[in-house]
C-alpha positions in Angstrom: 28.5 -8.6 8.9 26.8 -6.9 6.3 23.3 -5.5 7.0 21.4 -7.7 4.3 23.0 -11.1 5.9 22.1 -10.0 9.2 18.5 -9.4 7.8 18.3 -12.7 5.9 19.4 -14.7 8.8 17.1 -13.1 11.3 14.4 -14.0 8.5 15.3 -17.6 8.0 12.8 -20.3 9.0 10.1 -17.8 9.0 7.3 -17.8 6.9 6.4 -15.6 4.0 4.4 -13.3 5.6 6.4 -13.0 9.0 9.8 -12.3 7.0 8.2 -9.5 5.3 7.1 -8.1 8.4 10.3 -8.6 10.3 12.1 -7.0 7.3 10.0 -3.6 7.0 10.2 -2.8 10.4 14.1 -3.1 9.9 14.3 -1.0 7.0 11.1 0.7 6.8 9.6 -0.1 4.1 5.8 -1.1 2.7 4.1 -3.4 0.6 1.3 -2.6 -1.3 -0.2 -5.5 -3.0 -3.5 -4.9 -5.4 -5.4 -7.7 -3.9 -5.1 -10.5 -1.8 -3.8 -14.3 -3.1 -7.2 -15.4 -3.7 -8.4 -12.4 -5.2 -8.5 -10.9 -8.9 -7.4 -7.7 -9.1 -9.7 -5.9 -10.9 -8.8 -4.1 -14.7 -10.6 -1.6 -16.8 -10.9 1.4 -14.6 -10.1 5.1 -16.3 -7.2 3.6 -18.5 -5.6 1.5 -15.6 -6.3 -1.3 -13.3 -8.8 0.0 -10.0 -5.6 -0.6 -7.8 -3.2 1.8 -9.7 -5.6 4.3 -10.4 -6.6 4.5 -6.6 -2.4 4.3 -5.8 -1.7 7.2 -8.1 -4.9 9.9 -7.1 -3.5 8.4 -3.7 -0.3 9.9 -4.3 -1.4 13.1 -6.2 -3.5 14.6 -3.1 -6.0 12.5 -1.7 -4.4 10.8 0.5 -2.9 13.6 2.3 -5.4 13.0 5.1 -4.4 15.4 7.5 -4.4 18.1 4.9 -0.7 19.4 5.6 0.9 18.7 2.1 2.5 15.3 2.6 1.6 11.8 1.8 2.4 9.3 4.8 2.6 5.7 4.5 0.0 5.0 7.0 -2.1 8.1 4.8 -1.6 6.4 1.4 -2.6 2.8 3.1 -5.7 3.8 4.5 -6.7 6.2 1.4 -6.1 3.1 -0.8 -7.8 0.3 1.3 -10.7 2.3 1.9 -11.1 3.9 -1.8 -10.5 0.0 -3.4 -12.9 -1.4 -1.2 -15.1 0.6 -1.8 -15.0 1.4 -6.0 -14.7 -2.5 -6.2 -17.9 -2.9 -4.8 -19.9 -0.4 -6.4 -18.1 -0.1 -10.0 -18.0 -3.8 -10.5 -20.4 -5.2 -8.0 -17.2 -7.4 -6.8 -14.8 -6.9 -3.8 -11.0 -6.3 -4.3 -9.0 -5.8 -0.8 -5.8 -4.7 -1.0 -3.0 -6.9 1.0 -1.1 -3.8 2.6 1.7 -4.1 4.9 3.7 -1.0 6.7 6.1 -1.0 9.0 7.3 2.9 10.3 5.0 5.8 9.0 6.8 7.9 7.2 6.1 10.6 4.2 6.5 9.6 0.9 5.6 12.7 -0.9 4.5 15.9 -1.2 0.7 16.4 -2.3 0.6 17.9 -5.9 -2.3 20.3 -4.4 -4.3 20.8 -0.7 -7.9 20.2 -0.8 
């Protein structure tokens, strides 16, 4: 049996949120959503929305948390709940929170430059 059949039956019956989970810890993968469902996510921030722009200085450098040159999962997650939260809140007097889900930590990238 093919590996996505054996991944969508597993996932069957489940709900939304569950499957996703059950799924990245099979594959290892991770969602990074810009706000959660009853959110707005927040626009008009240095030529992108406040989500991406945090995602991509995320994935430049700052995020390399423990200063050895690579971006982790679990690096980029914290760097980008942490850095939304808090712009959202003091840029546009609202809160955004990120919906992240990760299942293994992993790097994802080399950081353009070390701090």
């Amino acid at each position: 049996m093919p590996l996505t059949v054996a991944l969508l039956q597993q996932t069957r019956g489940l709900t939304d949120a569950t499957a996703v989970k059950v799924l990245q810890r099979a594959i290892g993968s991770a969602v990074f959503a810009s706000s959660s469902d009853t959110q707005q996510a927040l626009e008009g921030y240095r030529g992108h929305g406040l989500f991406t722009y945090v995602l991509l200085e995320g994935l430049k450098d700052k995020a390399d948390l423990k200063k050895d040159g690579f971006i982790t999962v679990l690096g980029l997650a914290d760097y980008v709940e942490e850095e939304v939260l808090s712009l959202s809140e003091s840029v546009f007097k609202r809160q955004q929170t990120p919906t992240i889900q990760t299942g293994a930590n992993f790097p994802i990238g080399k950081a353009q430059s070390t701090r």
